[in-house]
Phi, psi and omega in degrees: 000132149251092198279105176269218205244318217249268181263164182255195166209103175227157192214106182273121182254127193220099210063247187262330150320124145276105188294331195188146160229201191166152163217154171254198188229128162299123191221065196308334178262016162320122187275218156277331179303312187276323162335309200281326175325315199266307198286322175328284202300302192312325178271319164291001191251349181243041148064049211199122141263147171320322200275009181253330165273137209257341175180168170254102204242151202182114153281162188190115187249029224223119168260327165278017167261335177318296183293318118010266179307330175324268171335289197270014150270317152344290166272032143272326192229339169084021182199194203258196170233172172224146184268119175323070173232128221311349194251024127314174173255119178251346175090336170285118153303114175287147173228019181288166165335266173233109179300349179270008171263018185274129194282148159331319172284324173299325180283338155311327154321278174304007181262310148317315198260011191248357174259330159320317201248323154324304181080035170282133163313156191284304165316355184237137187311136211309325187294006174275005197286206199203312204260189174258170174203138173219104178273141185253121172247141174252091187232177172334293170262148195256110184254146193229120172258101191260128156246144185275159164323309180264045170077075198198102158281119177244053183110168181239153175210141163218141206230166164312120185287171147337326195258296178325314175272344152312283202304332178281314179302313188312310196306323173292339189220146216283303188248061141218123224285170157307167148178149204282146189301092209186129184297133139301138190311316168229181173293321197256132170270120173263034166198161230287306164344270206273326146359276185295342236229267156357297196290326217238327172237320166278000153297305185286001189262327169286330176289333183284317190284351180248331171309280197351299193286343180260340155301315175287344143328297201268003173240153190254133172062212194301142170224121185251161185234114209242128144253196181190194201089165196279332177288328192311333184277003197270324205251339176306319213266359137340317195211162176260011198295345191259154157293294181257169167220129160220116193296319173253041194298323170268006171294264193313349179268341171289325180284322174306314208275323157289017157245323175268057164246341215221000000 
């Protein structure tokens, strides 16, 4: 599970398999009761019994969700779940400040996408990797995680997601509507609509394609470029900047890192 600000992120994993995913809507004053109410119905309708899962492993950037979750791994499972967080062994080096301020998804990010742009098979160890790796998550915050060639995360830039400046503009200003999230037929709009629409993704598509490139300045040798996130299709079918796309990306980097923890 990757509980974000926004979304849940959930992945039934069986070895190397995904059997199902799902996502939910983040309700922080949700309980474990209602939590567990709402995952059920999703493991019967895929045929996953409760009594077959072996454990609960969970990133969380949500903190009154932790002990929350605590609690509904319990009653699912009868044990505690484990958690992601920088000061486990992820097979990565942190090079930050303070490694404890690196949020959970991210370091599932960088775990997953620097083994991703790498192509290492899951038995072989992250320090064998060769490339750089710079993850783009299109989340609640539009986050950018450069891992170096030689396995070293060496930092984050986070900018206003997608949704959150559609939602400021609309919100901010009086006579201008919602309108869905989608690249409009050219740049310049002739109506209030693909306006916003124009402004709002292909802006954000140049703030993705101009991080990129000044990040990879500022990294030494080959560098892949990953995106992910629930959003990552808005600016993907847009621009080339990307190598990889994986929509679930800190889901396998929450499962690597809780098989080599366990």
């Amino acid at each position: 599970m990757n509980i974000g600000n926004s979304n849940i992120a959930i992945g039934i994993s069986a070895g190397q398999e995904w059997l199902s995913h799902w996502r939910l809507r983040t309700v922080g004053a949700r309980t474990s009761d209602e939590y567990e109410m709402l995952i059920r119905p999703f493991l019967q309708r895929d045929g996953i019994p409760v009594e077959k899962i072996e454990a609960m492993a969970v990133a969380s950037v949500v903190p009154e969700l932790v002990d929350t979750f605590t609690r509904l791994s319990n009653q699912l499972l009868g044990k505690d779940p484990f958690f992601v967080h920088s000061g486990v062994d992820t097979g990565l080096d942190i090079s930050i400040d303070n490694s404890r301020e690196l949020g959970a998804d991210l370091v599932a990010n960088a775990v997953a996408g620097y083994r991703l742009v790498n192509d290492l098979k899951p038995n072989i160890e992250l320090k064998q990797g060769k490339k750089g790796a710079i993850i783009v998550d299109f989340g609640t915050a539009l986050t950018f995680t450069m891992v170096s060639h030689d396995a070293r995360i060496l930092g984050v830039a986070i900018a206003p997601g997608l949704n959150g400046a559609l939602k400021a503009l609309a919100g901010d200003t009086a006579q201008l509507p919602h309108v869905k999230l989608e690249a409009p037929s050219r740049v310049i709009g002739t109506n209030t609509i693909e306006s916003i629409q124009s402004g709002v993704v292909f802006g954000f598509t140049g703030l993705v394609e101009s991080m990129v490139e000044r990040v990879k300045s500022e990294m030494d040798g080959e560098t892949g470029v990953v995106a992910t996130g629930g959003l990552h299709h808005v600016i993907d079918d847009i621009s080339s900047c990307f190598d990889h796309r994986e929509p679930w990306l800190h889901l396998k980097g929450i499962r690597e890192v809780y098989q080599r923890n366990t």
